[in-house]
N, C-alpha and C positions, 0 to 999 in steps of 0.2 A: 626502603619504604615499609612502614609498620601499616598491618590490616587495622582500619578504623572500623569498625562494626556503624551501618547506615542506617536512616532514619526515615520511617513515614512512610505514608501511601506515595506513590510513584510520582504524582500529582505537585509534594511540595517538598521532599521530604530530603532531594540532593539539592547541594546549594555549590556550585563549584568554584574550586579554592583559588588553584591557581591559573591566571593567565595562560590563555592556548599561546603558543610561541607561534608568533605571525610573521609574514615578514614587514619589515620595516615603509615597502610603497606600496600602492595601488599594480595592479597588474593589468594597465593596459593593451597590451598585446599578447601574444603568445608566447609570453618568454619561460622558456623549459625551465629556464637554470631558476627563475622563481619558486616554480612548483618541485622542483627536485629539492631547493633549499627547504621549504615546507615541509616536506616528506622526511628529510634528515632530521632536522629538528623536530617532529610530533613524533618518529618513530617509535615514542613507548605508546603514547597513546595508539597510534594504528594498531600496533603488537597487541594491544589488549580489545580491541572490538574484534577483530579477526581472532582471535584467540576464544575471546566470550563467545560471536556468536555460533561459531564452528563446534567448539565443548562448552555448551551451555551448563553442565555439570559440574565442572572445573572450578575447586575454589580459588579466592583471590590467591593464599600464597602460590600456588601452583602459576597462574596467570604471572606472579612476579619474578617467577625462574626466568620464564619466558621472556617478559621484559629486558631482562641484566641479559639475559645471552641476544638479544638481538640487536644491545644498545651497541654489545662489544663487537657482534658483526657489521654495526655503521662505521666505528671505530676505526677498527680495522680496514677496513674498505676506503675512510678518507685519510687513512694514513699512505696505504698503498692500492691504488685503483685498478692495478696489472696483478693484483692477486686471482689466482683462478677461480675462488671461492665467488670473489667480487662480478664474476661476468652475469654470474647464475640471476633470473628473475626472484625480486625480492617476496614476491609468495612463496616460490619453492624453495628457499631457505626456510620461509618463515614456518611453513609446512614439515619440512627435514624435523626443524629443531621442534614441533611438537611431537612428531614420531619417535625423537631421539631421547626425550621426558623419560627418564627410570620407572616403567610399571606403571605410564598414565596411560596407555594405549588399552591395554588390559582389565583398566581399574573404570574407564568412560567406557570400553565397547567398540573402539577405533580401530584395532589393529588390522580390521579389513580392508579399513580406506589406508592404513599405514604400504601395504605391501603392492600397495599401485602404484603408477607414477603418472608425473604431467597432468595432462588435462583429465583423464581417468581418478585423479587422485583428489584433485581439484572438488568433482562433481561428485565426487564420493560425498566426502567432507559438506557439501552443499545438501544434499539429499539427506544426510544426518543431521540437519536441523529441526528442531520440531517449532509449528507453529504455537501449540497449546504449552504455555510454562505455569503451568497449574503444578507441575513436578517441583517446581524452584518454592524455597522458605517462603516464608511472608517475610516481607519487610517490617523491623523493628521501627521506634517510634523515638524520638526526641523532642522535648519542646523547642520553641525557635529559638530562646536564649543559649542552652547547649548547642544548638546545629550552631549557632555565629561562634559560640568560643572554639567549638572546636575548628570551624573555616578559620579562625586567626591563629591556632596553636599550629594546627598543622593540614596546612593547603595542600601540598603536595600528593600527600595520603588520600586526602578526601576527596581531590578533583580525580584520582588513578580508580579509587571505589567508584566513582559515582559514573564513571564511563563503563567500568566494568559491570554493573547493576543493568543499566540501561541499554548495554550492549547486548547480553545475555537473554535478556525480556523482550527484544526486536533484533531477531536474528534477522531479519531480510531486510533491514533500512540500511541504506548507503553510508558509507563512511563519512562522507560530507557532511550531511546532516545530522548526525551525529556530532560529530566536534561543532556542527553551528549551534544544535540545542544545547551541548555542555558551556559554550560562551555567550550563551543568554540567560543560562543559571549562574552564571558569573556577575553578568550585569545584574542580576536582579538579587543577588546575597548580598555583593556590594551596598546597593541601595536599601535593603531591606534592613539588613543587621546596622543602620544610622537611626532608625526610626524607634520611635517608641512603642506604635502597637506592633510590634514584629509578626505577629501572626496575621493580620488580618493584609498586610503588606504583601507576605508572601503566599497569602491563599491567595491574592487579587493578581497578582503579576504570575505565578506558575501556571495560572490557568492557559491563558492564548499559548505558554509552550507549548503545555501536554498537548492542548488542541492541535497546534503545529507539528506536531509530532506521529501523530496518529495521523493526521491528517496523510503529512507525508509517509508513513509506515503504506495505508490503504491505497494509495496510489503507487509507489512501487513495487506492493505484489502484486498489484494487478496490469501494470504493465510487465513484470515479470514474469508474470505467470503464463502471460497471452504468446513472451517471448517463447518461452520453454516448452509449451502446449501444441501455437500455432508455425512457429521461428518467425525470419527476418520477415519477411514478406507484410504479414500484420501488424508485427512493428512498426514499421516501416507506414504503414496503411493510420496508425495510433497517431503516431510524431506529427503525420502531415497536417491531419485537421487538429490537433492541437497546436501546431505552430500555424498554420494559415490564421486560426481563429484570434491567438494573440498576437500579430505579425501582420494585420490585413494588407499592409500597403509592402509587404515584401514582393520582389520578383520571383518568379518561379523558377525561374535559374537559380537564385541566390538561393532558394530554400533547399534546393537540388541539392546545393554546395553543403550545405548547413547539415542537410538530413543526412549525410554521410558520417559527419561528425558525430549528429544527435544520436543517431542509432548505432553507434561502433562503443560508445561509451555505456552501452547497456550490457556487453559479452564482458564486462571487467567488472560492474556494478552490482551484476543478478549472480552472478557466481560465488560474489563475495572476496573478491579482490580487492581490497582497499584501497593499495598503491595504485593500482592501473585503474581504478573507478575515478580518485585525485588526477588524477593527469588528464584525462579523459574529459572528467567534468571541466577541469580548468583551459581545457584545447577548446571545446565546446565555448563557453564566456568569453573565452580570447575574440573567437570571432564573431561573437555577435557584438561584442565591444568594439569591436575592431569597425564594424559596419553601421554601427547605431542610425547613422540618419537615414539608411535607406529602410530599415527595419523596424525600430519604437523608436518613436518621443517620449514613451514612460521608462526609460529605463537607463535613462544620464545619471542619477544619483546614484544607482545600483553598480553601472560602472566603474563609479568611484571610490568601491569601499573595497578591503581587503578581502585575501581569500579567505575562511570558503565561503563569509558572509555574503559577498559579492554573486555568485553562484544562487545561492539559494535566494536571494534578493529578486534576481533574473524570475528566478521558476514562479515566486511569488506575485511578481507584479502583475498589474492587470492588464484586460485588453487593448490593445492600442486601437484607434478610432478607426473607424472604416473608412477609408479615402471617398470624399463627398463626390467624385466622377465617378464610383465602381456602380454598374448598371445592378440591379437587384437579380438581373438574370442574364446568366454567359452564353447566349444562343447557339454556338456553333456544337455545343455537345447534345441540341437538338433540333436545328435549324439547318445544319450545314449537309449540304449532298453528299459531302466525304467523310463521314463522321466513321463507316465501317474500313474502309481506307486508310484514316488515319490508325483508328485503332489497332490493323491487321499488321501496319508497320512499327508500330513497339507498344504492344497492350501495357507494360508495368508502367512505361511513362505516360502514356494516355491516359491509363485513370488515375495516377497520382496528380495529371494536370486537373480531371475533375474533379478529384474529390478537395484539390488544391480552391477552386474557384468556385466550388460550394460552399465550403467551409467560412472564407472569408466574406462570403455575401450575408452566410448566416450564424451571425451571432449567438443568436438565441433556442438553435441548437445545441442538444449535447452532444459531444462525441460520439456514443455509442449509434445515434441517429443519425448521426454524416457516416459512419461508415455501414448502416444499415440501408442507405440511400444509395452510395454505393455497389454496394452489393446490389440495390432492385437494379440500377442503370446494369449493369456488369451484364444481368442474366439477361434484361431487355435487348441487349445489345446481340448476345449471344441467339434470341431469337430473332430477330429482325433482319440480322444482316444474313440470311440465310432466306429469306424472303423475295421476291419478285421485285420489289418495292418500299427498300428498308427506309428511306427517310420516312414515306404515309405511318411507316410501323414506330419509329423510335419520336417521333414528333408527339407522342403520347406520355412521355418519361414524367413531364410535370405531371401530371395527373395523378401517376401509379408513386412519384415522388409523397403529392400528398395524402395519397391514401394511406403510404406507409406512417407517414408521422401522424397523420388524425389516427390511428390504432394508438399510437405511443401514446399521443394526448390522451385518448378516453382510458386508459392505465395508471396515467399517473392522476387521472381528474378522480377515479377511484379511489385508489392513494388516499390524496387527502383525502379526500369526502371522510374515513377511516379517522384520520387524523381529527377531521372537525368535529365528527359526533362522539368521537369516543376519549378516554382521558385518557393518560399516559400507561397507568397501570394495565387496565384494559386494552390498549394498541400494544403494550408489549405481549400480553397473551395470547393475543392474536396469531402474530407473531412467531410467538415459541411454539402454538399449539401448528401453524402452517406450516414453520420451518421442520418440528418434530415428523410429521406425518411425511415429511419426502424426503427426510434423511434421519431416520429415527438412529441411525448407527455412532451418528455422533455422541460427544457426551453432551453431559446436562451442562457444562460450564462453556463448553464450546455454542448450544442452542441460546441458551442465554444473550449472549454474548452478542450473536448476530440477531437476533431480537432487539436487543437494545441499542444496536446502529440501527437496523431499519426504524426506529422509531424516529434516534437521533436526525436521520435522515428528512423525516416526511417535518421534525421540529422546527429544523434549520430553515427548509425551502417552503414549506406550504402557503407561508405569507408572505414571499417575494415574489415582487412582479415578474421575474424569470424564473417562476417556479416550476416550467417544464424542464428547462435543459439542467437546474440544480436539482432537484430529485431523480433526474433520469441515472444523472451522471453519480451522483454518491450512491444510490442501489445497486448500480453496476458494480460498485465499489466492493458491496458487501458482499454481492453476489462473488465479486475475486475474493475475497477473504473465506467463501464457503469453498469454491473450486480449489482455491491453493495454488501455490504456486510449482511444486513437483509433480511433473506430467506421470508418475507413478501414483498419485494420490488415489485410490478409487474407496468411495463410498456406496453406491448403490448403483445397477445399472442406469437407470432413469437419469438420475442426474450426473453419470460421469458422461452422458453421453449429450447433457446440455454445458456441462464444463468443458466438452473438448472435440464436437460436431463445428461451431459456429461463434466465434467469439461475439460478432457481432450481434446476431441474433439470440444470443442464451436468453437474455432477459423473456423475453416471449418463450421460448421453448420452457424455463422454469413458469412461465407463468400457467401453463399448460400441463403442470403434471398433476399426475394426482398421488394418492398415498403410495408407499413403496409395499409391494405385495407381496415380497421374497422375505421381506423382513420376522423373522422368527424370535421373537422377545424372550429373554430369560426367563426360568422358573420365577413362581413367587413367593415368600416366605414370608412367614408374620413379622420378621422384623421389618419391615417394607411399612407397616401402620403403626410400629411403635412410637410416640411421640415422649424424646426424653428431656429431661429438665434444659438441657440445652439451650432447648428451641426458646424458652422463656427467658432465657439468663443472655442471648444471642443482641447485637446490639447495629443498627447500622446496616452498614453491607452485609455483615454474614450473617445477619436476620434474614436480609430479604434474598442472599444466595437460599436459606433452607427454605424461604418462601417459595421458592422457585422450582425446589424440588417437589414441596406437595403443595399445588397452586391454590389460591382459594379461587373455590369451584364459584360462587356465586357473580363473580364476575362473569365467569364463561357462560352460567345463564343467561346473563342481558346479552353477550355476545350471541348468542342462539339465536334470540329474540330479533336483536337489530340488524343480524346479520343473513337472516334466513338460514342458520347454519343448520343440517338436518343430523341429529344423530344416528349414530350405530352403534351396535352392541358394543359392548366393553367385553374386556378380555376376560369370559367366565361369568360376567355380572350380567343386570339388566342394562337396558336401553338405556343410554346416556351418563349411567353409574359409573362414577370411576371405580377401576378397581386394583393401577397399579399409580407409581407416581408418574407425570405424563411423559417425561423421555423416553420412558420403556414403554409404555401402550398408548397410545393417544386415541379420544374415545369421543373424537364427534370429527367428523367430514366438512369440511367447509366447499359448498358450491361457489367453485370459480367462474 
């Protein structure tokens, strides 16, 4: 394989060459030998996400050593299956043979995860990811007539780069979803490279990828991160009202069955295992395919498609209908005499039964709010049955149920409101200037960043009729993408301690901080107000990146004004003056 140098913003810019090798049926059942055929045949492609996201540094030739020597370990292995090499798990080969790289260990910074082993070496290798790839080139540019000749000259090359780009760039997305967005840049080069306007074809179809992509990226660090943070237990607590909620009409035995699956395929996924995440996810789809009628009626076609489309098909579809007999409300987790009783005899499956038959009564919940329900039942309980008279005490749960979600409500009724009076530039400043002030430590590309999801967030939901439990549930999102997913991550005390006190409750606990007070900002120097030709010559995005750097203040005026925000001194200046760019000093308080 020869390095094709890649094209374009991330957005449109790979078009992938060649056909993911699939297998030939549908995988109705749990059949191993499917997914183990799978794995043999992608094995370059796997070799190179695990490769990319692990040494994100690592250029493609280097990635292609890697390739040829693992191709020759499948090789090998289905020539002779009683080789002792062959027993070994195919990450710790895969692992060996980047340690074994001539001078890469040295030349990336590894050689510390190199001299561990096993699981140790594993989480090394995991914790050596970074989330910010602000370090990585830009991406070069082509028009779409070169990206099609070069997809028909040479597939091979350009489908190996363009895993390797986007592997690199989302170090914490699952192996699956990866080879599913590189074979929907397939379907869409295909079709695009037939057409005559080529460009306007593949700005209009790359967009729902990227969306799909990100999409999935924010949802697997954050259940990753709750993994790694909180362990199984929250997991565990995540799955249930996400599967209750798309699943209403499951049994609770069956989900029992299911969440063993669902949550055993996160310890191979979140680590960055690829093979064991494939196997995992496709044990996982086996059985809910395997069960479909007692489980959705949305998800017969999904059934029916190949790996890993099929999988991600699953995750994507919507919710299945609420069985028209389910009462609006499960009495016995407030009406029943035995409720401390039952509890006393296995609390994990007690509330996994509630928060099971919460979840599926309410739709229109978001996650983070069924497991914040949760939690008030949990402590309710904890006080009551310790009372004279715990049913008089826990027969009160709806009440304290809706006190907790009318808070959530008048937070996100905020929210918008934000969103309705103010325009988009002005809602990112917001934003950056909130986000700044309680984690001023980050950088200015990283503020940014999460500024422009919470925007994204309040754009997507604010004019949908469930625009509680969609705004609750992508903020939550951001807020994963601010905590991160390495329970080593520490930013400021304030908020490392709303990242990894409460997963359920963080949204509140961040909603509730104020500026970080420990924070000691850099000296300042006049190059800090030099404005060089740059700025004028700057076009696009990397206009409005140096916008961001020195904000135009007249917006945060009207923000003052609309928002009652009260100034404070600036660093050195007067009242409300700016006097650094705002990532290092931020110079007005916002009353929460």
């Amino acid at each position: 394989m020869k390095q094709l140098k890649l094209t374009g913003f991330v957005i449109f810019l790979f078009f992938v060459p060649e056909s993911l090798t699939l297998p030939t049926q549908p995988q109705d059942v749990d059949d191993v030998n499917i997914t183990q055929k799978f794995i043999e045949e992608n094995v370059g492609y796997i070799t190179i996400i695990v490769f990319a996201q692990y040494i994100q540094e690592a250029s493609f030739e280097e990635v292609e050593v890697l390739v040829k020597a693992m191709t020759e370990y499948r090789d090998k292995c289905l020539g002779d299956v009683t080789l002792p090499v062959c027993s070994k798990l195919a990450t710790d080969v895969l692992l060996e043979n980047i340690c074994a790289l001539e001078g890469l260990p040295q030349k990336h910074n590894f050689s510390h995860c190199c001299s561990k082993v096993d699981l140790e070496r594993k989480l090394c290798f995991l914790h050596n990811k970074k989330t910010d790839v602000g370090f990585l080139p830009p991406l070069p540019t082509l028009d779409p007539e070169e990206k099609c000749q070069t997809y028909k000259n040479n597939r091979e090359s350009f489908l190996n780069n363009y895993i390797y780009e986007i592997s690199r760039r989302n170090p914490f997305v699952f192996a699956p979803t990866l080879l599913t967005v590189a074979a929907r840049f397939e379907e869409m080069t295909k079709t695009c490279c037939e057409e005559q306007d080529k460009a306007n074809c593949f700005r209009t179809k790359a967009e729902p990828v990227i969306q799909y992509l990100k999409a999935s990226s924010s949802f697997q660090k954050n259940v990753c991160g709750a993994l790694m943070k909180f362990g199984l237990q929250v997991l565990e607590s995540i799955n249930v009202a996400i599967l209750s909620q798309k699943f209403p009409k499951i049994e609770f035995k069956e989900l029992t069955s299911l969440l063993k699956d669902v949550s055993s395929k996160y310890d191979g996924c979140c680590e960055g295992d690829a093979v064991q995440c494939i196997r995992d996810r496709s044990k996982v789809m086996s059985h809910i395919c395997s069960k479909q009628d007692s489980i959705s009626s949305k998800i017969k076609e999904c059934c029916e498609k190949k790996m890993p489309e099929r999988g991600e098909c699953i995750v994507s579809s919507t919710k299945d209908d609420r069985p028209k007999e389910l009462a609006l409300r499960e009495v016995k987790f407030t009406e029943s005499e035995n409720v401390c009783e039952e509890r006393d005899a296995n609390q994990t499956i007690f509330m996994a039964e509630f928060l099971y038959e919460h979840s599926r009564r309410h739709p229109e919940l978001s996650i983070p709010e069924l497991l914040r329900i949760a939690g008030v039942y949990e402590d309710l309980l904890k006080e009551c049955c310790h009372t004279e008279n715990p049913p008089d005490c826990y027969r009160r749960a709806e009440n304290k149920f809706n006190e907790t979600t009318e808070k959530s409500l008048k937070t996100v009724q905020r929210e918008c409101e934000h969103f309705q009076n103010l325009g988009k530039d002005d809602l990112k400043h917001y934003y950056l200037i909130k986000l700044t002030k309680i984690a001023p430590q980050l950088s200015t590309e990283e503020l940014t960043f999460l500024g422009k999801e919470m925007v994204t967030a309040l754009t997507t939901c604010c004019t949908l009729s469930e625009e509680f439990a969609c705004v609750d549930n992508l903020m939550d999102l951001v807020l994963g993408e601010l905590c991160g997913i390495n329970e080593n991550r520490n930013i400021n005390p304030d908020v490392d301690h709303c990242c990894k006190t409460n997963f359920a409750f963080r949204r509140p606990c961040f909603e509730g901080l104020e500026a970080d007070k420990t924070y000691v900002p850099p000296s300042t120097s006049q190059d800090l107000f030099t404005f060089h030709t740059d700025l004028c010559q700057a076009h696009n995005e990397e206009l409005q990146r140096k916008k961001d750097r020195v904000p135009n203040w007249q917006p945060k005026a009207r923000l003052l004004k609309k928002y009652k925000v009260k100034p404070t001194k600036g660093c050195g200046g007067k009242r409300g003056t700016p006097t650094y760019p705002l990532p290092i000093c931020p110079v007005v308080d916002f009353v929460f």
